[in-house]
C-alpha positions in Angstrom: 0.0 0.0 0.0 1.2 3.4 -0.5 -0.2 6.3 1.6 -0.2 9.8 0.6 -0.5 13.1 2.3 -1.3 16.4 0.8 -0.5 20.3 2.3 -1.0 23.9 1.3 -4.5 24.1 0.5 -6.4 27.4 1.6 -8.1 30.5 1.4 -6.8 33.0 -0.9 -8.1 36.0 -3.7 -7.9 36.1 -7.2 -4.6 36.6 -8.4 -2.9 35.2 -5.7 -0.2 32.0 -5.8 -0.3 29.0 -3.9 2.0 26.1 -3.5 0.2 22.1 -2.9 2.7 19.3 -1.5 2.5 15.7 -1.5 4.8 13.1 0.0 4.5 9.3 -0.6 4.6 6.8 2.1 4.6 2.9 3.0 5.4 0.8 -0.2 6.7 3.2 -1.5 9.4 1.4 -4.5 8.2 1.4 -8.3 5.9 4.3 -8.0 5.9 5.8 -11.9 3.8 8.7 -12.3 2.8 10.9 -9.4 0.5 14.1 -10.2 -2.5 16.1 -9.0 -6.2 15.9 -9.5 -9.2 18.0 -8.7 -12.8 18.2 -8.2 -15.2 21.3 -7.8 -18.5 21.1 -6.8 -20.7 19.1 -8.6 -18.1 18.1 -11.1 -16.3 15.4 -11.8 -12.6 14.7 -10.5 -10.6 16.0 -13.4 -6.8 16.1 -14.5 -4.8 18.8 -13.4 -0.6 17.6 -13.8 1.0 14.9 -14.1 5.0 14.2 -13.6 6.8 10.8 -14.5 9.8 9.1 -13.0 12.0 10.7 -15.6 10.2 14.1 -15.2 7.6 14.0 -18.2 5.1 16.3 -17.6 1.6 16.7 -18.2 -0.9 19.9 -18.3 -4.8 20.4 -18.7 -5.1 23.0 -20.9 -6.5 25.5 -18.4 -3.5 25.3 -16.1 -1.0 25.2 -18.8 0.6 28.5 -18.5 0.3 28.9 -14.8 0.7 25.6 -12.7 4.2 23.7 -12.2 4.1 20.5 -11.2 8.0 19.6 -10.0 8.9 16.0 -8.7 11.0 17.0 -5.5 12.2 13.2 -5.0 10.7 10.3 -6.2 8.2 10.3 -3.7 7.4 13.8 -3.2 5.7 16.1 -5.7 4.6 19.8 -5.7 2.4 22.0 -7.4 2.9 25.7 -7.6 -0.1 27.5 -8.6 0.2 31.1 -10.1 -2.5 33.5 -11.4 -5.3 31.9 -9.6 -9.1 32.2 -10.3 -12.3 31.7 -8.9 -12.3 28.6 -11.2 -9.4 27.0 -9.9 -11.6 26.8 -6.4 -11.5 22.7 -5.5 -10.5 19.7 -3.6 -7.0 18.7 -5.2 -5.9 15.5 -4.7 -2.5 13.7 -5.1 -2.2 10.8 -7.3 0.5 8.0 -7.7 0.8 5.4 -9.9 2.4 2.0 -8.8 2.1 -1.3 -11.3 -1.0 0.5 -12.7 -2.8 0.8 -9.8 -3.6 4.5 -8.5 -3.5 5.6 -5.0 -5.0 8.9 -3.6 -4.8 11.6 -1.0 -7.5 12.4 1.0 -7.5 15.9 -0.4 -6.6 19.3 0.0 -9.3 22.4 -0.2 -8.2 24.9 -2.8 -10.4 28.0 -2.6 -10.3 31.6 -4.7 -12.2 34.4 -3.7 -13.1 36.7 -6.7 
């Protein structure tokens, strides 16, 4: 089993940066991709980044230009957030990938105040 914990989440305004963290614990050898999730109200748990072992990355389109996702050690991984809006306002979750099977965070509250 692997366990993951997420930190950083909060309040902040429009505009504003924020920084999510994620280390991986437990079984923690083989894990390949590692990355970040979300899911606003009402919708349904959507990509955010993902970063392989060899530092791939992956965007959703409408973080491209402002999100980093950066893969600290191979079982930590961040997200910085920059230029954020009301839209960005979710539960993100961490994600790691071992043998194909995905593990989660319990979540992390992201809210943006217009």
């Amino acid at each position: 089993q692997v366990q993951l914990v997420e930190s950083g989440g909060g309040l902040v305004q429009a505009g504003d940066s924020l920084r999510l963290s994620c280390a991986a614990s437990g079984r923690i050898f083989s894990i390949s991709t590692m990355g970040w999730y979300r899911q606003a109200p009402g919708k349904q748990r959507e990509l955010v980044a993902t970063i392989t072992s060899d530092g791939s990355r992956n965007y959703a389109e409408p973080v491209k230009d402002r999100f980093t996702i950066s893969r600290d050690t191979q079982i930590t991984v961040s997200l910085q957030m920059n230029s954020l809006t009301p839209e960005d306002t979710a539960v993100y979750y961490c994600n790691a990938v071992k043998w194909g099977q995905n593990y989660w965070g319990q979540g992390t509250q992201v809210t943006v105040s217009s």
